[in-house]
N, C-alpha and C positions, 0 to 999 in steps of 0.2 A: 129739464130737471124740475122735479116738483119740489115746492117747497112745504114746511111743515106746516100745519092751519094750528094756533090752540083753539081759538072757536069755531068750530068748523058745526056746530050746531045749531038748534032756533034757542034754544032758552040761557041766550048769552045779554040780553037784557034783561033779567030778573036778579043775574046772577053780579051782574055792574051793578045792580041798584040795590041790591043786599053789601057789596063791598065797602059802597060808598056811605051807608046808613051805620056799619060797622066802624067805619073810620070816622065816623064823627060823635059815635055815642065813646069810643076807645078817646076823646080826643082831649076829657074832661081831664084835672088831674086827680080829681078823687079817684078815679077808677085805676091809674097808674101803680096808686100803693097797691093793690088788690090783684092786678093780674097784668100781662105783659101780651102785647099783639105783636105776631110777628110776621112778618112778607117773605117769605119764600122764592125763588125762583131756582131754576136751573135744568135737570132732563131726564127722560128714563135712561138707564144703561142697561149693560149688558144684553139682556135677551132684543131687542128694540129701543130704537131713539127716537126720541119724539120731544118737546119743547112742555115745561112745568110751569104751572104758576100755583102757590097758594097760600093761604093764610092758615096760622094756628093762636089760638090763646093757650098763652100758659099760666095754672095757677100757682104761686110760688110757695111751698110747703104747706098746700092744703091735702096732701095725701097721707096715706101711713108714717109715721114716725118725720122725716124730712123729706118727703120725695116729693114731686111736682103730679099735677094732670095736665095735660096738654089736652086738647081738641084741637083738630086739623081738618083742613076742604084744599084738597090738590086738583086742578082741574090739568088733564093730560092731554094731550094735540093727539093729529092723529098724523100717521107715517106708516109706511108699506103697507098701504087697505088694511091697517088695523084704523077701528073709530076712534071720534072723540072719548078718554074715561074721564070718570070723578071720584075718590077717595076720601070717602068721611072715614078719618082716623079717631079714637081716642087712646089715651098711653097714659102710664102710669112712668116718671121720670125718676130716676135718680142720676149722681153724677159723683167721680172721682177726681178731685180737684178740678179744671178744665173741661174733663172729658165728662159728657152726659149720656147714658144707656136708658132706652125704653123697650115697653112691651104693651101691646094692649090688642086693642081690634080694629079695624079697618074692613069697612063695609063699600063694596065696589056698586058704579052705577050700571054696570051690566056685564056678564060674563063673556070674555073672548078665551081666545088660546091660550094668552098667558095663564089667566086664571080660573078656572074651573069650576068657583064659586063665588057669588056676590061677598058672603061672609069668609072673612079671612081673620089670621094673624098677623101684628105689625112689629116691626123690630126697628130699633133705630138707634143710632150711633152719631154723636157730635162731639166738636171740639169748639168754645170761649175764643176768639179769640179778644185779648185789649182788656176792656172792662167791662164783655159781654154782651155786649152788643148787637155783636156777629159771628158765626154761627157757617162751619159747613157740617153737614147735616147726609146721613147716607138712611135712608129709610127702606125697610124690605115688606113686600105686602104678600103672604101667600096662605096658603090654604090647608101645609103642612101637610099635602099627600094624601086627604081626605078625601079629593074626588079625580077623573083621569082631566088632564091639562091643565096641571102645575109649575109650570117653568116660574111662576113669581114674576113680581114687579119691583123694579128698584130704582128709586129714585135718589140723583145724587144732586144735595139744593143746596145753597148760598141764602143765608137767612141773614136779614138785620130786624132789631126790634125798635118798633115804630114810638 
């Protein structure tokens, strides 16, 4: 049985050494009133399973009227000779007591079966839980039938904010 690789590619030191310079500029507390970093983990579902990691900043009502921006980097394993992906999201946040709804874009590091295009739509769905903290998190990335092999990517993640 094979097991799932997340780096299972070369430019997996560029990408430790961006996290680690991320995590320490996020480490000040000026920057804590201003915006929120958060880790991510957990997997793709449905159509393929494979192993997630990523980070996202959020910024808290710097959009239209109350809503958040979020920016996201999902790096995805790879599993049944699908490759290593990568998903630069950005989203426009809002939220219903608990529960928080996004939409934005989500631009993939190369097209497979799932997706049909680099450039996609992102959808995303979470719930608070405690005192916000933590965060499960259902994200959909697809291309909304624009071009042929659409099945979409869905990632279902377990966040805490750092």
């Amino acid at each position: 049985m094979k097991l799932p690789r997340l780096f299972g590619n070369r430019v997996t030191w560029p990408i430790w050494i961006f996290v680690i310079v991320l995590l320490a500029a996020f480490a000040s507390r000026c920057r804590a009133a201003e915006s929120e970093l958060w880790l991510e983990v957990g997997a793709t579902v449905v159509r393929h399973e494979a192993p997630v990691l990523g980070f996202a900043i959020n910024w808290p009502d710097a959009g239209p009227t109350d809503t958040d921006y979020m920016l996201s980097l999902h790096l995805i394993g790879e599993r049944d000779g699908m490759r290593p992906q990568s998903a630069l999201g950005l989203m426009l946040i809002d939220g219903f007591g608990r529960f928080d709804i996004g939409l934005g874009l989500c631009l993939l590091h190369h097209v497979d079966r799932r997706n049909g295009s680099r450039a996609n739509f992102m959808l995303s769905i979470a719930y608070r839980f405690g005192d916000g903290r933590t965060t499960v998190r259902e994200r959909h990335c697809s291309n909304a039938g624009q071009t042929e092999g659409n099945k979409g990517l869905d990632m279902a993640l377990y966040g805490r904010r750092l």
